[in-house]
C-alpha positions in Angstrom: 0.0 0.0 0.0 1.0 3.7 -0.7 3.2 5.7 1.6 0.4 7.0 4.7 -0.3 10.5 3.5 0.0 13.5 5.8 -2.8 17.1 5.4 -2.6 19.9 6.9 -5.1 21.4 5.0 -8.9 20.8 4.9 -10.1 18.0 1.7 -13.9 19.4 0.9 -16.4 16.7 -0.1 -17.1 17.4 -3.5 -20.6 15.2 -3.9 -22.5 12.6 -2.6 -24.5 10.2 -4.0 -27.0 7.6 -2.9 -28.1 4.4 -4.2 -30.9 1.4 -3.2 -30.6 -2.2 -4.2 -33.1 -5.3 -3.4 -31.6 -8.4 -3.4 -33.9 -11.3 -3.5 -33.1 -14.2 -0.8 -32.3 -17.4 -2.5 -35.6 -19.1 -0.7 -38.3 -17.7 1.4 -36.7 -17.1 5.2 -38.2 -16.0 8.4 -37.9 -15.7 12.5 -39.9 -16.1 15.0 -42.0 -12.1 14.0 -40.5 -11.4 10.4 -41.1 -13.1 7.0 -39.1 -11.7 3.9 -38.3 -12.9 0.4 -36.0 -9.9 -0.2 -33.2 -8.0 1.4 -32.3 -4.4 0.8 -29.0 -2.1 0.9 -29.0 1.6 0.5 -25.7 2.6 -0.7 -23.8 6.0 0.3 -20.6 7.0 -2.1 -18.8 10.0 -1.0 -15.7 12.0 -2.9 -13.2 14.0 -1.8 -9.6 14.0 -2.1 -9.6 12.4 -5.4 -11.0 9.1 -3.4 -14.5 7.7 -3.1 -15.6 6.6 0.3 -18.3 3.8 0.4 -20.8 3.2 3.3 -24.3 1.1 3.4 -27.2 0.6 5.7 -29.7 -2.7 5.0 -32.8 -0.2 5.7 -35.8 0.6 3.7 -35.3 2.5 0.6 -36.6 5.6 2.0 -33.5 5.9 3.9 -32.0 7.2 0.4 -34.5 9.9 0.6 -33.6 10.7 3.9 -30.1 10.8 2.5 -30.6 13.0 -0.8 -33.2 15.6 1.2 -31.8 16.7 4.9 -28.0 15.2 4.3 -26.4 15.6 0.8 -26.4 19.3 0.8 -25.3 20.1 3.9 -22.2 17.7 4.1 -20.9 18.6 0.4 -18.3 21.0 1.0 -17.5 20.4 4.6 -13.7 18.9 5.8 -13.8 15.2 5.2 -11.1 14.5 7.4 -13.3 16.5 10.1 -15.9 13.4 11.2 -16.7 14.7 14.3 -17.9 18.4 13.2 -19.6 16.3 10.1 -21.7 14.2 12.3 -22.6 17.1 15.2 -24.3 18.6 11.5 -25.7 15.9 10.7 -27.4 15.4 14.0 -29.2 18.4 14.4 -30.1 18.3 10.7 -32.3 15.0 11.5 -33.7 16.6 14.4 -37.4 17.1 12.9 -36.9 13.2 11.6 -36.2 11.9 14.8 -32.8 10.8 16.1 -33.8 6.9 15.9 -34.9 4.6 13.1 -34.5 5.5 9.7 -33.0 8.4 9.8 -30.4 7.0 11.9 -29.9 4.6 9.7 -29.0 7.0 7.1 -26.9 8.9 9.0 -25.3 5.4 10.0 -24.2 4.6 6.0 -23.0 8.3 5.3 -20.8 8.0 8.6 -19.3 4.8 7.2 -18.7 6.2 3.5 -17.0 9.6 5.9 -14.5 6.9 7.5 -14.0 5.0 4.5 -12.7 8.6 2.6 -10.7 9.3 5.5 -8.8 6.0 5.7 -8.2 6.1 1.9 -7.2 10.1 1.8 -4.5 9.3 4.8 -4.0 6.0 2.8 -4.6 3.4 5.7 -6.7 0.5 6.4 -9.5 1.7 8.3 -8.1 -0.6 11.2 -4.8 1.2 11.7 -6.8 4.4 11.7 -8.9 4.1 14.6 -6.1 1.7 16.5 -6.1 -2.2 15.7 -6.2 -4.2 19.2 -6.0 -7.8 17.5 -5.6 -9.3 14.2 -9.2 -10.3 13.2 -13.0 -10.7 14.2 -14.0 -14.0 15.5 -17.5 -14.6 13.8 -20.3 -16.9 14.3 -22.4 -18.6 11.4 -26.0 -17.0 11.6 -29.2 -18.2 9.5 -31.1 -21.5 10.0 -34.2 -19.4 9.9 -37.2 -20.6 10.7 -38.7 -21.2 7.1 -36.2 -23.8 6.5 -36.7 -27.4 6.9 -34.9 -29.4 9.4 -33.0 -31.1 7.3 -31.9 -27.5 5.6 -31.2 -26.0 8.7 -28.7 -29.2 10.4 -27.2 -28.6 6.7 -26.1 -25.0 7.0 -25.3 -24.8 10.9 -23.0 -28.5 10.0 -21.6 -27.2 7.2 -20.5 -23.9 8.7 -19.2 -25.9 11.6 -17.1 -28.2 9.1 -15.7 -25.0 7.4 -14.5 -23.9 10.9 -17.2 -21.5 12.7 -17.2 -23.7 15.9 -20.2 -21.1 16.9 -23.8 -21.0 15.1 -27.1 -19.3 15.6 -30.2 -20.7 15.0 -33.8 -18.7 14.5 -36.6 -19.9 16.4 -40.2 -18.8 17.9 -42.5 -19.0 15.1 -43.7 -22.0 16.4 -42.9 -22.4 20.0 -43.9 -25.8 20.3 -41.6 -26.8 17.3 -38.7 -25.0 19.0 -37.2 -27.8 21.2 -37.0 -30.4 18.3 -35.1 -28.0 16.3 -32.9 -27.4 18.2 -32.3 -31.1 19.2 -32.1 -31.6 15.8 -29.3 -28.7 15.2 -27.1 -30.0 18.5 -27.2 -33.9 16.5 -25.9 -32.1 13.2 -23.2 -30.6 14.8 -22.2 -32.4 18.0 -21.4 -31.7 21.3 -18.5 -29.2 20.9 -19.5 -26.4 18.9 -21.4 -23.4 20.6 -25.3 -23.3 19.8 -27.3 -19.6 19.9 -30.9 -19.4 19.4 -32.5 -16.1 18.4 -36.1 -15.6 19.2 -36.5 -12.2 18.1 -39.1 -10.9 20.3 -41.6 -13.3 19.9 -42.1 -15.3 23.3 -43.8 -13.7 26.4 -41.6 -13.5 29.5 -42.3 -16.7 31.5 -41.9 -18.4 28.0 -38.9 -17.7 27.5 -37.8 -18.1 30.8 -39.4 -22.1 30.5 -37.7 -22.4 26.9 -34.2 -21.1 28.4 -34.4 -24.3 30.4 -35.5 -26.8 28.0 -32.5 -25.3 25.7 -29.7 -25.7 28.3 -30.4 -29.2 28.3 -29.2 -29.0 25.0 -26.1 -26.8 25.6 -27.3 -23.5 24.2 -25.6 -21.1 25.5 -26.7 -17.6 24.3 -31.0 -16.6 24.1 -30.9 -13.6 21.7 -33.8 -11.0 22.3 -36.0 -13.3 24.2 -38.6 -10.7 24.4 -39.1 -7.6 22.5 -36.0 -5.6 23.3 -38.0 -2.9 24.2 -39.2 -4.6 27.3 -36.8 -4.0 29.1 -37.9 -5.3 32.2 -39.0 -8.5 30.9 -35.4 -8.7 29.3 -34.2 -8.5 32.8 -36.6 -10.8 34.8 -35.3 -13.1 32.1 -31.4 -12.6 32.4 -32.0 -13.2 36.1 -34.1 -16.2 36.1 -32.5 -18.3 32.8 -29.6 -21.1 33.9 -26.7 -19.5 34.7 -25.0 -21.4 31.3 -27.1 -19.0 29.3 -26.1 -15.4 28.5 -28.8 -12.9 27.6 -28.3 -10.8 24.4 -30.1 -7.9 22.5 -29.5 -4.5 21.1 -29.4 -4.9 17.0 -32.9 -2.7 17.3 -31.0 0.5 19.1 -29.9 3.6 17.7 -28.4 6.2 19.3 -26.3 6.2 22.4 -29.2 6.1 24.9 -30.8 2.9 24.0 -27.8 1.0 24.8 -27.6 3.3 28.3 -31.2 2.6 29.7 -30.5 -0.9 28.5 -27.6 -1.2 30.1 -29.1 0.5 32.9 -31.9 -1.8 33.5 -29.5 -4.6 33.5 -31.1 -6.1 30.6 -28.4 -8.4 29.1 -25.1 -10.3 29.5 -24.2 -9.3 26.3 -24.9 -6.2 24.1 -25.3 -6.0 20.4 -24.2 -3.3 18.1 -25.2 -3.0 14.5 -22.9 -0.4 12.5 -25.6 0.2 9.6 -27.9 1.3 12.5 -26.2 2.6 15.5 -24.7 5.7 13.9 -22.0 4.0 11.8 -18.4 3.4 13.1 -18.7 6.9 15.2 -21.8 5.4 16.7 -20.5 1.9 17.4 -17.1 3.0 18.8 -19.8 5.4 21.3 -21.6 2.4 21.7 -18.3 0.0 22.7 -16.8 2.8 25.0 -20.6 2.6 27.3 -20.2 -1.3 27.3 -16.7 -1.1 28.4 -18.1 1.7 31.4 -20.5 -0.9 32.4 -18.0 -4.1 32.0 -20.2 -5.7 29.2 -18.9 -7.2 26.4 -20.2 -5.8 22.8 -21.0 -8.2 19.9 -21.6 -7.0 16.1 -25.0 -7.4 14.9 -24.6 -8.9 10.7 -22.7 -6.7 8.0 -20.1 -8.3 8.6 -17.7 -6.9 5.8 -18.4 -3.5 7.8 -17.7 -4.4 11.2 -14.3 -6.6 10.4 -11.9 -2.9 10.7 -14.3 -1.8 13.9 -14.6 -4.7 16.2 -10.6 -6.0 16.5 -10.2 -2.2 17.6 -12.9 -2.9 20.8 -11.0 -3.7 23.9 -14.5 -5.4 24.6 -15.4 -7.1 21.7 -16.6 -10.6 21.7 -17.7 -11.5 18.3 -20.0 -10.5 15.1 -22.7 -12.1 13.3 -21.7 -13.9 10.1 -25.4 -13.8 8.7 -25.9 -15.4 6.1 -27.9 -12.8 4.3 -25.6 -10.5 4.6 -22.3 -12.5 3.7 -24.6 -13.4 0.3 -25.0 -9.6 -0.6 -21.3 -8.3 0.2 -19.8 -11.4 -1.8 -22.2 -10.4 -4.7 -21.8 -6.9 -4.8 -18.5 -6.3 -3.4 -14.7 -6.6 -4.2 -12.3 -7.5 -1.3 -14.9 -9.1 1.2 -12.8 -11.6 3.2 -13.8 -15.0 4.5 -13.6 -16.7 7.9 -10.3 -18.8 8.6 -11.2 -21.4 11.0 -13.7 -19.1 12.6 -11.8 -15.8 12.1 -12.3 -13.1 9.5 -9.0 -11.1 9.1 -8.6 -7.5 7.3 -7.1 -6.9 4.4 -3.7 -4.6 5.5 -3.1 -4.0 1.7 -6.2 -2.4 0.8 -6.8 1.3 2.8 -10.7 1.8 4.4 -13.0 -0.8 4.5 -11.0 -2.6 1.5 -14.4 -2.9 -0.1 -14.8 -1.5 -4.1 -18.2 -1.6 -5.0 -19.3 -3.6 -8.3 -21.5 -1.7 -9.8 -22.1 -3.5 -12.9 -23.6 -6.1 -10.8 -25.4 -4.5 -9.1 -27.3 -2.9 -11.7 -29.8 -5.5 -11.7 -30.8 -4.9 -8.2 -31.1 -1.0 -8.7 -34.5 0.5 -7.3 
């Protein structure tokens, strides 16, 4: 890679531009409150410098509008090497929108395509820009979704298991009385070593999940994601209190800005906390988001876009893992040059390539356009 390049002078973004894709799923998949058939990724390209930075959200398309109308004009022209002043802008320009949900999520790709420009303009890796703490992101395989068949789901979680990802996740809660089979099923197909998750997105009550919790430890599961709906809070904590003391409590892909990890931190709501970079306020938000859980002595775990979170996490003192969704790895393999694939359950950056190391393939992605 090129010599690191040091400015003393401000590098004006010179445009912005914004770009929605859906990507079909290969079969029909679901959880235990969502179906889908299609995934879709709003695309933020910034230049400056003479270098293009790339950042994406998986959010409605409207999030491009959100984009184009309250964000495009008012970043063009400011210091790309200035993040901070950037995203202060940018969060009293989404006031009237709301600083959660969509608009966040906007705000979350641009600040991703603002880091990417940086890292390329100074001519790092985006890891040796914010300060690289080990050498790569220990993942776990995440799918098995509810829609599949048994047979489909011992396939994927073994086969991921076989390639090396000694950790999977499995969907459940669509039918609670299927649950426990499936999950038998998924600890035969990959034997008694490998971790088991479950992920129940929000769709059991709180005393069922607290009785699931213990019909799962029986078969080694060590992690309930969002038992309840992660805004019930205090049904997220009856349950971290009252599950076997083999299970850890997760939750926290649904939060935004820095105060909905606080009060659920707060309310002592989880073991673990999750952090989702195409939602949270981008890598400005999730680094906020990792310094709270380091406060509080919780470890932080990346929720899917994995491609994204692989020159974040290794820079968390407090960083346990990310989510190799299956989705997601699909899309950035499809769409992307210079995605980089799990060694024996560890994804490691590219040094070679500076930012993300991710160049966009446009062509291909044509096809998907919206």
């Amino acid at each position: 890679m090129e010599t690191v390049k040091h400015i003393d002078e401000k590098v004006a973004i010179r445009d912005l531009e914004v770009s929605a894709y859906r990507i079909p799923t290969d079969s029909p998949e679901s959880d235990g409150t969502l179906r889908w058939d299609s995934t879709t990724m709003v695309l933020v390209t910034i230049d400056g410098g003479n270098k293009t930075g790339i950042g994406y959200t998986y959010a409605h398309q409207s999030a491009a509008i959100i984009i184009n109308t309250v964000l495009k004009d008012l970043i063009n022209g400011m210091d790309c090497l200035d993040i901070l002043s950037i995203r202060r802008a940018m969060l009293r320009n989404i006031r009237n929108q709301g600083k959660s949900g969509l608009a966040y999520m906007a705000l979350s790709a641009v600040d991703c395509a603002l880091w990417d420009l940086k890292a390329k303009v100074l001519k790092l890796p985006l890891i040796e820009l914010i300060g690289q703490q080990r050498d790569g992101m220990p993942v776990y395989g995440s799918g098995a979704f509810t829609s599949y068949t048994v047979k489909k789901l011992q396939k994927q979680l073994a086969g991921w298991v076989d390639d090396g990802i000694t950790q999977v996740k499995m969907k459940v809660g669509r039918e609670p009385d299927k649950d426990l089979k499936r999950v038998e099923a998924a600890r035969k197909a990959i034997g008694e070593d490998p971790k088991l998750f479950v992920d129940v997105n929000g769709a059991y009550d709180t005393v069922q999940a607290i009785n699931k919790a213990h019909l799962f430890a029986e078969q080694g599961v060590s992690w309930v994601e969002e038992p309840v709906p992660s805004n019930n809070l205090d049904g997220l904590h009856i349950v971290k209190e009252e599950v076997p003391e083999s299970i850890e409590v997760a939750a926290g892909e649904y939060g935004n800005n820095f105060f909905n990890f606080k009060n659920m931190l707060d309310a002592k709501a989880v073991d673990v906390l999750q952090g989702d970079i195409t939602r949270c306020g981008g890598v400005t938000g999730f680094l906020n988001v990792a310094s709270i859980c380091e406060k509080y002595q919780v470890h932080l775990s990346a929720h899917c876009a994995p491609a994204l979170h692989l020159h974040v996490g290794p820079c968390v003192s407090n960083f346990r893992h990310a989510e190799y969704f299956y989705d997601h790895v699909r899309i950035e393999n499809m769409l992307f040059d210079g995605v980089q694939t799990p060694e024996y359950g560890i994804v490691y950056p590219d040094l070679s390539r500076p930012g993300f190391g991710l160049e966009f393939k446009k062509e291909d992605a044509e096809e998907f356009k919206i």
